[in-house]
C-alpha positions as CSV (number, residue, x, y, z in Angstrom):
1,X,40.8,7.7,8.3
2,X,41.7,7.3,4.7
3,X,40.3,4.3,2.2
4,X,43.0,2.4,2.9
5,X,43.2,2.6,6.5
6,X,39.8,1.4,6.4
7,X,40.6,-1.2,4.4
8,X,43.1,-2.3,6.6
9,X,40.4,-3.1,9.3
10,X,38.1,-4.9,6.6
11,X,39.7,-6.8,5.0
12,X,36.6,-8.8,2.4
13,X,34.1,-5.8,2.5
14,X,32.7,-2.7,4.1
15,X,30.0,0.2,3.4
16,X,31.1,3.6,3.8
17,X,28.2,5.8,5.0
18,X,28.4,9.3,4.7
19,X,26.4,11.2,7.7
20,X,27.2,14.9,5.9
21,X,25.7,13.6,2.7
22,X,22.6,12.2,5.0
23,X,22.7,15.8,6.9
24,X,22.5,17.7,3.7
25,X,19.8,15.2,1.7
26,X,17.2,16.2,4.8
27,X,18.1,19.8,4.4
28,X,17.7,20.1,0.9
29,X,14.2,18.2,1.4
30,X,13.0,21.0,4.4
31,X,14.6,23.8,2.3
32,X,11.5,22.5,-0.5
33,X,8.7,22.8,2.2
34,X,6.7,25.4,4.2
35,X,7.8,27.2,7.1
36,X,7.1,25.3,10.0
37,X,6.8,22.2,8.6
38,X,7.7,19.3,10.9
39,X,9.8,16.5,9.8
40,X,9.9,12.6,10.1
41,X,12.9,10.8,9.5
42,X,12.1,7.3,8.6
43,X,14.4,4.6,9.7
44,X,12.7,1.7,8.8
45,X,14.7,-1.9,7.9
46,X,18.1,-0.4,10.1
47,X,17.9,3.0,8.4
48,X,17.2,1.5,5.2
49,X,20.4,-0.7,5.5
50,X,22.3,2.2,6.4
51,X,22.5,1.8,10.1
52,X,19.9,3.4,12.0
53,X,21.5,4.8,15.6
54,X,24.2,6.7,14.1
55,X,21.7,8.3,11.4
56,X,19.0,9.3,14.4
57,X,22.0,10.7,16.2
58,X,23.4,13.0,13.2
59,X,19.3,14.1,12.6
60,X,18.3,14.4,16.2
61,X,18.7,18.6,16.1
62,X,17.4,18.7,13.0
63,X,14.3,16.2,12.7
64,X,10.9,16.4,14.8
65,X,10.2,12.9,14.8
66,X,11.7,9.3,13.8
67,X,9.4,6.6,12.1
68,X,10.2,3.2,12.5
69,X,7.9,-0.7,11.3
70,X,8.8,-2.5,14.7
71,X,8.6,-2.0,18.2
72,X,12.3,-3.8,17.9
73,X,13.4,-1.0,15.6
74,X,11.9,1.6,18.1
75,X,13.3,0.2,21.0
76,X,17.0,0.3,19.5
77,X,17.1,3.9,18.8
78,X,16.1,4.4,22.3
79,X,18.5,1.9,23.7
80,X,21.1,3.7,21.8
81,X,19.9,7.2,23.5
82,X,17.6,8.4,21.0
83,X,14.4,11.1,23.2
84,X,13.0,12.1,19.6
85,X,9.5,11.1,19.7
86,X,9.5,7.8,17.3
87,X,5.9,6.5,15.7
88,X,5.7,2.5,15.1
89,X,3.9,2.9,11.6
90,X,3.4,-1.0,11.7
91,X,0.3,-3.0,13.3
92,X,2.5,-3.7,17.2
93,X,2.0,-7.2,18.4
94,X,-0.2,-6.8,22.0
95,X,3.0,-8.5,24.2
96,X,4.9,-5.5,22.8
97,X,2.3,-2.6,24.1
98,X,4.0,-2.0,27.6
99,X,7.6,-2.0,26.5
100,X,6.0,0.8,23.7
101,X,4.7,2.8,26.8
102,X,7.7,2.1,28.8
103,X,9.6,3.8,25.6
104,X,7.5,6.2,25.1
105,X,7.2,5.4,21.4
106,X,4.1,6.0,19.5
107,X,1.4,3.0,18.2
108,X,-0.8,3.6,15.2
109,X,-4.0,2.5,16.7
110,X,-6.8,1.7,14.4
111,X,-8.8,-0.9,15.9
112,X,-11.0,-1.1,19.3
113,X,-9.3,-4.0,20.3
114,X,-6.4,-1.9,20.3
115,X,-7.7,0.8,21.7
116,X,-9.0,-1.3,24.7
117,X,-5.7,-3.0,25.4
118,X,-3.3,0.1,25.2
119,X,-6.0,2.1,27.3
120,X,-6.4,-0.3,30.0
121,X,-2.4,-1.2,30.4
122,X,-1.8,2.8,30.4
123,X,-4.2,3.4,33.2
124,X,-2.3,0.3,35.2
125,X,1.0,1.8,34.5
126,X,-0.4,5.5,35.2
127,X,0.4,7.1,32.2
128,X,-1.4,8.6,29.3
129,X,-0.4,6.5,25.9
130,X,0.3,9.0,23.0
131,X,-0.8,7.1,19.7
132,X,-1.9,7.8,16.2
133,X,-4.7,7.0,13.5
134,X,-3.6,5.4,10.3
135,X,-6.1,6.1,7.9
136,X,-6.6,3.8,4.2
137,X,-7.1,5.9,1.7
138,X,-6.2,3.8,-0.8
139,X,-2.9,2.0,0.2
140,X,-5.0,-1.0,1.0
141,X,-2.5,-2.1,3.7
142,X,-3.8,-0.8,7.1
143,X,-5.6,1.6,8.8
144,X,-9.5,2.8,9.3
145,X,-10.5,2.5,5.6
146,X,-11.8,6.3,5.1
147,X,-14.5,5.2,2.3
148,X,-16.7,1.9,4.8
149,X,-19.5,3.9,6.5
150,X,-18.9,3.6,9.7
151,X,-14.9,4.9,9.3
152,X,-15.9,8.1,10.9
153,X,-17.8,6.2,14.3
154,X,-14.7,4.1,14.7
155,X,-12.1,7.0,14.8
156,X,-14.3,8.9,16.9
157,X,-15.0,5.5,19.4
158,X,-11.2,5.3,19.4
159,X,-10.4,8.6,20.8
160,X,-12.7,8.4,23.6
161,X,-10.8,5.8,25.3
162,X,-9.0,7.1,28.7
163,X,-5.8,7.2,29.6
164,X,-4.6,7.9,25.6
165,X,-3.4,10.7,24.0
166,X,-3.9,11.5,20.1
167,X,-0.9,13.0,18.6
168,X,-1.7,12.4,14.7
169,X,-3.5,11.2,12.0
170,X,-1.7,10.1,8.9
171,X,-2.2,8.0,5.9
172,X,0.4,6.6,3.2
173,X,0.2,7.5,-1.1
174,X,0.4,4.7,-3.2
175,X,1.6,6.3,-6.7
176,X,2.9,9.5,-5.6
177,X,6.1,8.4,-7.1
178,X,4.3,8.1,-10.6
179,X,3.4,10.7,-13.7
180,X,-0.3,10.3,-12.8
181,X,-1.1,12.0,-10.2
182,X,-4.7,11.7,-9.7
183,X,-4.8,8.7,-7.4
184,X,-2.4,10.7,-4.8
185,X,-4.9,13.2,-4.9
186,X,-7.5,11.7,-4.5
187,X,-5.8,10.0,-1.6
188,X,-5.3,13.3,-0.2
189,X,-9.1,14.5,-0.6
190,X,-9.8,11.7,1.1
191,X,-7.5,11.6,4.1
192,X,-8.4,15.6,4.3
193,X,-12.1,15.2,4.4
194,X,-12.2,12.6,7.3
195,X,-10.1,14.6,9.4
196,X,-11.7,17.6,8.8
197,X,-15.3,15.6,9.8
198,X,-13.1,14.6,12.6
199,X,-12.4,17.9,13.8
200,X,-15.7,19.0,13.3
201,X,-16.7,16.1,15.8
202,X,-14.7,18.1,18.5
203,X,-11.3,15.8,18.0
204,X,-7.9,17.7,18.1
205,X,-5.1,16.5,15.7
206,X,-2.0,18.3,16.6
207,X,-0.3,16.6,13.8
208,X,-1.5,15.3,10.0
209,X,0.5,13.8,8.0
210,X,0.4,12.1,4.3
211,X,3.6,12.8,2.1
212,X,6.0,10.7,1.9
213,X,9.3,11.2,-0.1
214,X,7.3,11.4,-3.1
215,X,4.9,13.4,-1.6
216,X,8.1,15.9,-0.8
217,X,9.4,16.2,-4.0
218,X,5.9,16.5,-6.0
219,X,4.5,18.5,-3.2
220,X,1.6,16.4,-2.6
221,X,0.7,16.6,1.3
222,X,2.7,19.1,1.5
223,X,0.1,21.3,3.2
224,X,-0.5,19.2,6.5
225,X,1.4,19.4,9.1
226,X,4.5,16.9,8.9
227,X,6.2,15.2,6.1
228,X,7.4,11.6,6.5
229,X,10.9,11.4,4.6
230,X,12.3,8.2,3.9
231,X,14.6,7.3,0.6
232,X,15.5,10.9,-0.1
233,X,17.2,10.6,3.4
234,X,19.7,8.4,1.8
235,X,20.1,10.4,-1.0
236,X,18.1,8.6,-4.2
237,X,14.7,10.0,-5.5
238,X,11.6,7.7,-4.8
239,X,11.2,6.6,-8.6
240,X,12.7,8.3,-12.2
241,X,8.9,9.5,-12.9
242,X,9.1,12.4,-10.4
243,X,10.8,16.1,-10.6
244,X,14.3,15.2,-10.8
245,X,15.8,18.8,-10.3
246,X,13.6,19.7,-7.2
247,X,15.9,18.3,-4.4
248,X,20.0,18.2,-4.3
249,X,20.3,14.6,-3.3
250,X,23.8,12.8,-2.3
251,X,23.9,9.1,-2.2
252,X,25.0,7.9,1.2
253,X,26.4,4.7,1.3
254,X,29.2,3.6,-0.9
255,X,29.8,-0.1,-1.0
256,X,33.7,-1.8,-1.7
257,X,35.3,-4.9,-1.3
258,X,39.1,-6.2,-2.2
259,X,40.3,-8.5,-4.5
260,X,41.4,-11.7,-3.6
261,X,42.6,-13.6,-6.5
262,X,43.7,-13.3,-10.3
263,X,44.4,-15.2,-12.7
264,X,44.9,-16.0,-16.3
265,X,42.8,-18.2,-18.2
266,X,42.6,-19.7,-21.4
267,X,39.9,-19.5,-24.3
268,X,37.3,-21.6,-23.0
269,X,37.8,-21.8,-19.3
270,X,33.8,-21.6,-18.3
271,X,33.1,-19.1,-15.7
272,X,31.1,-20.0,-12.1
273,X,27.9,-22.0,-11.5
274,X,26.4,-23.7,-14.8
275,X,29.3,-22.5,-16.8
276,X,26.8,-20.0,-17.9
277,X,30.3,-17.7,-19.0
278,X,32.9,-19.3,-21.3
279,X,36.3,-17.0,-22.4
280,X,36.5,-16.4,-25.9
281,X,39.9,-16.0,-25.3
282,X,42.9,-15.5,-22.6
283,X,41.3,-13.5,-20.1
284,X,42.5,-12.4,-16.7
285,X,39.7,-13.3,-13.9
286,X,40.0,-11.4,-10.6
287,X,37.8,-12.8,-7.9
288,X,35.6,-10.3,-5.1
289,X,35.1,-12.2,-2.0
290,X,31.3,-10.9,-2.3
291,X,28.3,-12.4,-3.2
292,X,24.3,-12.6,-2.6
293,X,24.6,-13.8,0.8
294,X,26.1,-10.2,1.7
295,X,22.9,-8.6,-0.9
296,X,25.1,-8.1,-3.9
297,X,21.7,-9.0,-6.3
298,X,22.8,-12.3,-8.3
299,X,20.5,-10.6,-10.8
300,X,23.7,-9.0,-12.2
301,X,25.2,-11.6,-13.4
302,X,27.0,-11.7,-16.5
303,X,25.8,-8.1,-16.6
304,X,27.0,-5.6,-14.6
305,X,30.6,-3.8,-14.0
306,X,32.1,-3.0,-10.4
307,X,34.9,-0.5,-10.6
308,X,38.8,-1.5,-10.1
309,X,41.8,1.0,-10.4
310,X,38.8,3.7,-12.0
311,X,37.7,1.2,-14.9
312,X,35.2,-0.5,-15.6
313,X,34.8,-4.3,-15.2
314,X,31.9,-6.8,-16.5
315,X,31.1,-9.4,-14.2
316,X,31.7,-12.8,-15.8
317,X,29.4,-15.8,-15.1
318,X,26.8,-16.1,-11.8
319,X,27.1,-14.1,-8.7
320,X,28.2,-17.1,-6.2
321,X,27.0,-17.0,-2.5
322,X,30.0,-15.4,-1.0
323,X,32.1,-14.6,-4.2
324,X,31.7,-13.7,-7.8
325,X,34.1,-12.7,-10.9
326,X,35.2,-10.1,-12.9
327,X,37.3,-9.4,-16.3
328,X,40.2,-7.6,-15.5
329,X,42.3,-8.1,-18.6
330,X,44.9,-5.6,-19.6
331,X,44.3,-3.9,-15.8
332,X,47.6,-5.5,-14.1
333,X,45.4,-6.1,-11.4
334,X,46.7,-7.7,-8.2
335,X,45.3,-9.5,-4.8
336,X,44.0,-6.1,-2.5
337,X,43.5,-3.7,-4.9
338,X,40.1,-2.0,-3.7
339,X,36.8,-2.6,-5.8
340,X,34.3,-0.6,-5.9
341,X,30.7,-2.1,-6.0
342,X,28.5,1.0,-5.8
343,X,30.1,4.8,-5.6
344,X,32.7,6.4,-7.2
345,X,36.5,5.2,-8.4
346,X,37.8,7.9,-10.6
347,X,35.9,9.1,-13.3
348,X,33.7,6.2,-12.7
349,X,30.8,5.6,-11.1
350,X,28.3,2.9,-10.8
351,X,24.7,3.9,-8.3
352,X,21.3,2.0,-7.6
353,X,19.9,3.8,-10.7
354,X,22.3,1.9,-12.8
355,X,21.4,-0.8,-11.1
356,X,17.9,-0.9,-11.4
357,X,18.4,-0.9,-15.4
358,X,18.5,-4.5,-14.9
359,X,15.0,-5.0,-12.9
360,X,16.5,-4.3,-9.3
361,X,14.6,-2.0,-7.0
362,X,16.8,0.4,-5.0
363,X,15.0,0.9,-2.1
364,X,15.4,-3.3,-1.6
365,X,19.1,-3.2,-2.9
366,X,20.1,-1.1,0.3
367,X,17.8,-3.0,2.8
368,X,19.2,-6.1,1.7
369,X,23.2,-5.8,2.3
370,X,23.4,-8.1,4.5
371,X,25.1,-8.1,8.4
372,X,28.0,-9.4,6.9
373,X,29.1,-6.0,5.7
374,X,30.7,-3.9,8.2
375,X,29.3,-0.2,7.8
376,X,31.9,2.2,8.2
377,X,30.9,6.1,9.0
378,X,32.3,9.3,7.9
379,X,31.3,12.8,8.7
380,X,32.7,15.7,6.6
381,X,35.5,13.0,5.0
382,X,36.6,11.9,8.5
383,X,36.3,8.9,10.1
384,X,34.1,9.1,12.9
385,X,33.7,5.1,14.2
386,X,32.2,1.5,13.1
387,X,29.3,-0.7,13.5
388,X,30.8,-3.7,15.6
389,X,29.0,-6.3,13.0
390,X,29.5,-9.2,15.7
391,X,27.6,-7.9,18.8
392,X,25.7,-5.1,16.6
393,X,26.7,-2.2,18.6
394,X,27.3,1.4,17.7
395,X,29.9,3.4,19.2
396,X,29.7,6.9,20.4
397,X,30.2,9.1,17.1
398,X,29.6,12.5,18.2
């Protein structure tokens, strides 16, 4: 289905996600790592905004493992036939633990209350609960804090419990996406001493894991046994202080709308809320039927460009809730002509890197575009099916 076909369907907004470009982001990452190596895709926030069924189905042959925050995010993949083993990296409310075993998705486990509770509802349900140890290294967020003294007598209380089964022990680097490496490091000394005292205490870990996408393209944690792989899925490097050449990355999602107005306007005319633009002279406004309620950062105001007919256009005056507006003099611009918000027109192109020249933070840009945007999928420029925005269903897109 072309642009315009597309655009025929939606007609205020719409993401394009490109599955290929997803496809070829996780290869390039594996390509960069040790043979053997297993692979977590993380699909946190909806895939990062990007929709996560239709992602887990496109990396299910080539992925070991899916990482998700929620049970709610867990149990979606598998309503939407997803049998990759998934790993709930978040703290699980207790009402949620026999849905989890029902799903067979993984709890990081790294209290003895938890312990207690998951052990006794698995031995009512007849089942062995597979789980793993988040370990604090440094993050500071959760986990068994590697550094208190009795870290080690905790881990080691935890596995004991019946009717569990330990898959993994992991932790998470806080600065691996900066020039200064030594905290990630250390982080890593850390998270490999413990484990190795733990395995000297007769536990098994089939599976350690630290590096994230950072950790991937500085090969930090690159050692262990799986790598957790989140932004570089989507094709954008974790932060501009880290090798930039190391992976071949595509950006995924394009974002467009269509105009819906223009007009002519004298010197003068003040632009939007607080009439914080005012023409200098006659200027032709065109106005996008997008605004922060859909995530388009009202940051950008009066400072940005979006794309029409392959040139650039500076947005004029405050993003609006629902709509904001653009200079289009001298373009000849008319009502439907397609605008491109992030991606390509042309010659053109306008990404989250751009972006983030004015304070924005990618990774919350994507998980911020709001439900209000359709996302529209391709695979190898084709096609391949919608996300119904109203009832939040995926269709079949093999």
């Amino acid at each position: 289905m072309s642009e315009k076909n597309i655009d025929q369907i939606y007609e205020r907004t719409y993401a394009v996600i490109d599955l290929s470009a997803i496809r070829g982001n996780v290869e390039s990452a594996k390509a960069s790592l040790p043979a053997g190596m297993q692979f977590c895709a993380i699909l946190k926030c909806d895939g990062y905004g990007h929709g996560a069924p239709p992602i887990a189905r496109e990396l299910e042959d080539l992925v070991d493992m899916f990482g998700v925050a929620t049970i709610a995010e867990g149990y979606a993949l598998r309503r939407n036939g997803i049998r990759k083993p998934i790993l709930d990296l978040g703290v699980a409310p207790a009402r949620s633990y026999r849905l989890m075993l029902e799903q067979n998705i993984m709890p990081s486990v790294f209290t003895l209350e938890q312990a207690r509770e998951i052990s006794a509802l698995a031995g009512s349900m007849g089942c062995a609960a597979s789980y793993m140890i988040p370990l604090d290294t440094g993050m500071g967020r959760i986990g068994i804090q590697t550094e208190e003294p009795d870290a080690l007598s905790l881990a080691l209380e935890i596995v004991r419990f019946p009717n569990m089964k330990l898959s993994g022990v992991f932790t998470h680097f806080a600065s691996a996406d900066e020039r200064d490496k030594s905290f990630a490091e250390l982080q890593l000394q850390r998270f490999t001493d413990f484990t190795d005292r733990m395995e000297a205490a007769g536990v098994s870990i089939p599976i350690r894991h630290a590096a994230n996408s950072a950790g991937i393209v500085e090969q930090i944690g690159t050692g262990l046994t799986m790598v957790r792989d989140g932004i570089c899925l989507y094709g954008l490097l974790p932060s501009a202080e880290v090798d930039q050449k190391r992976l071949v990355l595509t950006p995924a999602l394009s974002w467009k709308a269509k105009l819906t107005h223009v007009k002519t306007v004298p010197a003068g005319t003040p632009i939007s809320y607080g009439s914080s633009f005012v023409t200098e002279k006659e200027t032709e406004i065109a106005t996008i039927p997008v605004g922060y309620g859909d995530g388009f950062p009202r940051a950008l105001s009066n400072r940005a460009d979006v794309l029409i007919r392959g040139r650039r256009c500076r947005i004029l005056g405050r993003v609006c809730m629902d709509q904001f507006m653009v200079d289009v003099s001298g373009l000849f611009a008319e009502v439907g002509d397609i605008v491109t918000l992030l991606g390509t027109d042309g010659t053109e192109r306008i990404d989250l890197y751009e972006w983030a020249d004015f304070g924005l933070f990618p990774y919350e840009v994507l998980c911020n575009i709001g439900k209000r945007v359709p996302r529209v999928y391709v695979r190898d420029g084709a096609w391949i099916g919608n996300k119904d925005i109203f009832r939040e269903l995926y269709p079949d897109m093999s």
